[in-house]
N, C-alpha and C positions, 0 to 999 in steps of 0.2 A: 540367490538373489532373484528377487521379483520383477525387475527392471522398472518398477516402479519409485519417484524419486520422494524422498520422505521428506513430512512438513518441518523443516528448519525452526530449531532453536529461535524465539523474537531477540534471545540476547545475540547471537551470531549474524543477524541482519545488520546492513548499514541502514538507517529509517533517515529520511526525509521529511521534516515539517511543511506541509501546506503554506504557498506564501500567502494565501487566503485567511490562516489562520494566525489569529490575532492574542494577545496578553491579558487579553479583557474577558476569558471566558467565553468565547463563542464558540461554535463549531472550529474541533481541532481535527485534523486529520494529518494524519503521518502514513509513508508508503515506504516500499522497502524492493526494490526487481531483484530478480535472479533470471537467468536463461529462461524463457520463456513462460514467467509467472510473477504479476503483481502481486504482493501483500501489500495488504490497507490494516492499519490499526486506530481508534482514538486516543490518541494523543494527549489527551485527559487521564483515563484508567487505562493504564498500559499490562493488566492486568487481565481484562477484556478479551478472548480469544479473536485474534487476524481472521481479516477477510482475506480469502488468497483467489485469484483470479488468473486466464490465462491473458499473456501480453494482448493479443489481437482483439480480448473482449473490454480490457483497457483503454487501448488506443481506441476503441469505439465510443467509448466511455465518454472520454476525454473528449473528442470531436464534438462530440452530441453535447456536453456540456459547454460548450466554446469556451474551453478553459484552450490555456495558450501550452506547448511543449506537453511531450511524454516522458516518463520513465524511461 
């Protein structure tokens, strides 16, 4: 074992739709946490390889966008 943690299955994620995103085709964005790492996917092509992030560059993320709550 590597002690490295391997990129998860998107079918084994729980994903969260963006309440930002809407039915009308606009920017979809869907996330999905695990201990210490955001995954980002579009929520249109789920197909599309996850953005994965760690949690603390998230919550910065987030801040900086004044979007409200974190993962």
């Amino acid at each position: 074992m590597n002690g490295k943690e391997t990129v998860p299955n998107a079918l084994e994620l729980a994903w969260i739709k963006s309440s930002y995103s809407s039915g009308a085709g606009g920017e979809c964005v869907e996330v999905a946490a695990r201990p210490g790492v955001v995954h980002v996917r579009d929520s249109k092509d789920t197909s599309v390889p996850m953005l994965s992030v760690q949690a603390q560059t998230w919550d910065a993320f987030v801040g900086f966008a004044g979007c409200s709550g974190a993962v």
